[in-house]
C-alpha positions as CSV (number, residue, x, y, z in Angstrom):
1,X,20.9,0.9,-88.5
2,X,24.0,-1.1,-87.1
3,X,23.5,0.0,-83.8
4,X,19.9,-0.6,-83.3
5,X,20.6,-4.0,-84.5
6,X,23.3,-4.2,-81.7
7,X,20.9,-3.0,-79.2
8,X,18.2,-5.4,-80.4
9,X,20.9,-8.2,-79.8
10,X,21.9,-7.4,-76.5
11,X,18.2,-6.9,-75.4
12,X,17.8,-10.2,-76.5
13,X,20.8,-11.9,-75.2
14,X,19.8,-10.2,-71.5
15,X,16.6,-11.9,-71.7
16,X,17.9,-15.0,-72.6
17,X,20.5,-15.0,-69.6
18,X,16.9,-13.5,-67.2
19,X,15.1,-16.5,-68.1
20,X,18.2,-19.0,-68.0
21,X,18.3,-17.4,-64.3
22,X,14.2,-18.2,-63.8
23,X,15.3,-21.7,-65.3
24,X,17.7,-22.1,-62.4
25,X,15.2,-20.3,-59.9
26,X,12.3,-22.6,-60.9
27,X,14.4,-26.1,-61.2
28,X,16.6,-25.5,-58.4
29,X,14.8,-23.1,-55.6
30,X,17.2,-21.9,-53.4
């Protein structure tokens, strides 16, 4: 149960980096 909790967190924190990086994409296009 603790490690599908870890998984679910570090799904979660990988999409919350990807769409910091689309933040940065759409706000500053390169």
């Amino acid at each position: 149960m603790f490690a599908l909790c870890q998984r679910i967190q570090k799904r979660h924190l990988v999409m919350l980096i990807v769409m910091l990086k689309i933040n940065k994409v759409f706000t500053c296009p390169v």
